[in-house]
N, C-alpha and C positions, 0 to 999 in steps of 0.2 A: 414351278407351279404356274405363274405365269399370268396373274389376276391383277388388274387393278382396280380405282376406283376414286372418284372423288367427292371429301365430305369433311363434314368439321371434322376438327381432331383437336384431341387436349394431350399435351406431351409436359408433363410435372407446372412449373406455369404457364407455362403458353399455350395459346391457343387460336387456332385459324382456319380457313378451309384449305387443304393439302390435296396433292395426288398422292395416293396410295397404291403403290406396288407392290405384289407378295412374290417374289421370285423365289428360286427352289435352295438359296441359301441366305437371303436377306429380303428385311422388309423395308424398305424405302421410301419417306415422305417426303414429296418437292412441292414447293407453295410456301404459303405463310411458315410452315416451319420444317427446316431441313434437317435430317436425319437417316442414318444406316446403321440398323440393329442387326446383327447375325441373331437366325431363327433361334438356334441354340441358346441364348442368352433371351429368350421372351420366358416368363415364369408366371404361374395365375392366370392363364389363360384363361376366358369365360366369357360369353356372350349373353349380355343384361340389357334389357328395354332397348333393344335395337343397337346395342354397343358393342366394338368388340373390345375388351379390356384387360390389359396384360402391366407386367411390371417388367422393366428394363433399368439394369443396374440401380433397383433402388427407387428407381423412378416411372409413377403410374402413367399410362397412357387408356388415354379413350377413342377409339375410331366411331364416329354415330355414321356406320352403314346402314341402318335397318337392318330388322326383324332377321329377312329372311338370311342376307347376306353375311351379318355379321354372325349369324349362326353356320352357316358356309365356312366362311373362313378360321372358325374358332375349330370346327373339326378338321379342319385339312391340315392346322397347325397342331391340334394335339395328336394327330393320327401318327405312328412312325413311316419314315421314310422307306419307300420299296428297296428292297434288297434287289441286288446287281441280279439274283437267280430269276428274281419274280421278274424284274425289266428285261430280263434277253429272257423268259417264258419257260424256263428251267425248272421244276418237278420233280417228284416222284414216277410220274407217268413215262415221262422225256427219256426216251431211247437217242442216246447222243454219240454222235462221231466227231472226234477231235481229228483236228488237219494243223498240223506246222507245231511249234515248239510254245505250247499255252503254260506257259508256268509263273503267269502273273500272279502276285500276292494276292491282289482282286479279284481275279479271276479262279483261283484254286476254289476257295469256298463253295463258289456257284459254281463249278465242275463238280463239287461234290455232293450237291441236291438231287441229280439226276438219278433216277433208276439204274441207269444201266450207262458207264462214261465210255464203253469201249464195244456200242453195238454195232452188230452186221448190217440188220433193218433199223436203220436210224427214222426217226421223224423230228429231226432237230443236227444240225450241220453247225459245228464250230471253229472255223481255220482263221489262226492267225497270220498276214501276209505284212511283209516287210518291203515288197518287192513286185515291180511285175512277174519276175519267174513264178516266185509265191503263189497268186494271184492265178497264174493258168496252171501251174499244179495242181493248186484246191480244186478250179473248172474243172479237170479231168477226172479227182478222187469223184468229184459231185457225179457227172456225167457216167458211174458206174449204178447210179441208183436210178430205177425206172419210177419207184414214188415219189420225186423231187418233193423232197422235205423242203422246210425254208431252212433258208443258207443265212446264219450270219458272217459277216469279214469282220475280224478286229482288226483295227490297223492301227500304227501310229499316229499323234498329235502333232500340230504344229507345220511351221513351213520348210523347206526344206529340206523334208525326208524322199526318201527313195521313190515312193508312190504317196499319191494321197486320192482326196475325194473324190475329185472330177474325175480321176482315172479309173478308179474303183466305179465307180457312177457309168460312167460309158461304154468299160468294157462288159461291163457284167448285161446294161441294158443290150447291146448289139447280140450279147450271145440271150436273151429274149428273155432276161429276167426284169423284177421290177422292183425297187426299192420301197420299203414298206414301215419302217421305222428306222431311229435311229437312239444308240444309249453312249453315256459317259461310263467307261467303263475305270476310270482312272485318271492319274492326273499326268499320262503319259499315250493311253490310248482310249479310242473311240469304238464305236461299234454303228456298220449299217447291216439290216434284216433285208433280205431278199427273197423272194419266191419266183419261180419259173413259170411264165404264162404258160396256160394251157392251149 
């Protein structure tokens, strides 16, 4: 999520002015009072005279962001989190072409949003690469399509694998694409979105 914010804060008795951080699995107080709540565990959510105000194992907390803000952040926290379909742009609509061996537990779901998981006219490209080989296979299935849909690449996490970002990142810019987003597809693999300059 990715907001902060600095303001009094009342956490069960204490009380002081804190930085507040709403990251996209924990809210985080550093200052007068330190704390890390997983989002899951905030209950009572509500935003009251400029507060935002939740209950954590038992225990009330008050953030006095103002009006506007603490009404901001009390929807972002009650709203559900996007689904992996919605983050890589998956649909009903989405005519999609799968490349390489996508049989992530993650991934299955959102393969199975899509209108149509095995189109001819794709307008959504989905290859999984482990590999440089990988990597300029997908570039070649892509290079059959004269609509250059955007291309996402899943690839794997972490250091030490076969291929990673920069190389994903470089090859795909030289061959005159351009990175456009990027998604947590799991807690093994990532996702960056590509589109082909025109």
């Amino acid at each position: 999520m990715g907001r902060e914010a600095t303001c009094h804060c009342q956490w069960a008795g204490e009380s002081g002015q804190c930085k507040v951080l709403l990251e996209t699995r924990d809210l985080i107080l550093r200052g007068a009072i330190r704390r890390t709540a997983p989002l899951a565990a905030l209950t009572g959510i509500a935003a009251e005279e400029g507060q935002l105000r939740f209950t954590v194992a038992g225990e009330q907390v008050a953030l006095a962001l103002g009006r506007a803000q603490a009404a901001s952040w009390a929807r972002k926290l009650i709203a559900p989190p996007p689904t992996l379909a919605s983050k890589l742009g998956i649909g009903r609509a989405t005519q999609l072409q799968l490349i390489g061996d996508l049989d992530s537990e993650e991934l299955m779901p959102a393969i199975a949003e899509a209108g149509s998981a095995a189109s001819p006219r794709p307008n959504l490209i989905l290859a999984l690469v482990r590999s440089q080989s990988d990597l300029h296979h997908a570039l070649d299935v892509y290079a059959a399509h004269a609509a250059n849909p955007p291309l996402w690449i899943v690839y794997p996490k972490g250091a030490g694998k076969p291929i990673d970002e920069t190389e994903i990142r470089g090859t795909l810019r030289r061959e005159g694409f351009m990175d456009t987003k990027v998604a947590s597809v799991s807690a093994t693999l990532t996702a960056l979105r590509f589109v082909k300059r025109s």
